[in-house]
C-alpha angles and dihedrals in degrees: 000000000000097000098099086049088054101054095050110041086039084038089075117108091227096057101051079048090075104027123087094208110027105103120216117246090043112185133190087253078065086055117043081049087059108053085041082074099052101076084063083043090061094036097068103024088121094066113037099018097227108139135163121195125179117248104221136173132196074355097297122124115250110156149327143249139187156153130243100201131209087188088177091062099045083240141122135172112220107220127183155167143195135200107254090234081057101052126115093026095100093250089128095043085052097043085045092053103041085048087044080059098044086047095054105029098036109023096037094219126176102211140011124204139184133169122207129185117277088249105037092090093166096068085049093052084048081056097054092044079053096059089255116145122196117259098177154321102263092207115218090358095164138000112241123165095003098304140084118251139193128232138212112226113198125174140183121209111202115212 
């Protein structure tokens, strides 16, 4: 049901800007592929750790937010979006840090990562809310949009 939401709050441009897997365009049959995924995602959380939830507010649909675990290793990577209409209202900093505590309190990971564009300087400020610190600049990282760009890689290690 949340498909159509989905491809048009993560069919922004902006959004696939500062995101590494979002693809542009991005249409409802990407997402309806995607949260198809998601049912084998919470069967086997337990064990890998990889784990999408929905970001709502007043029950709409606004974003979304998710691990991909490397349980083995005691490790995740946080990875989010937000519908461009949401941002700047503090909905990714609240997801991230309910996710950071689940992370830490339910999953008993070691570490949690997450890498975030050289620019996009809002995600980074929702890291650090978030107890990341930053480790490096990963330079040309990936290649988006016909150029190389660097990324930002925080981490928090939890004791």
């Amino acid at each position: 049901t949340d498909a159509t939401a989905v491809a048009s709050l993560a069919g922004d441009k902006r959004v696939h800007d500062t995101t590494l897997l979002i693809p542009y365009p991005y249409e409802r049959r990407h997402a309806t592929e995607w949260i198809a995924t998601h049912a084998a995602q919470w069967q086997r959380w337990r064990t890998d750790w990889t784990m999408t939830w929905a970001i709502r507010r007043e029950g709409s649909l606004i974003g979304a937010i998710g691990l991909v675990g490397a349980a083995h290793h005691k490790r995740a990577e946080l990875g989010y979006w937000i519908g461009v209409p949401f941002w700047g209202n503090g909905y990714a900093s609240e997801a991230a840090l309910a996710v950071v505590a689940f992370a830490r309190d339910v999953l008993k990971a070691k570490r949690l990562e997450s890498g975030v564009f050289v620019g996009n300087e809002a995600s980074r400020r929702v890291l650090h809310k978030c107890g990341m610190a930053e480790e490096c600049v990963r330079r040309a990282r990936y290649f988006k949009n016909g150029v190389h760009v660097d990324e930002h890689f925080l981490a928090v290690v939890f004791e």
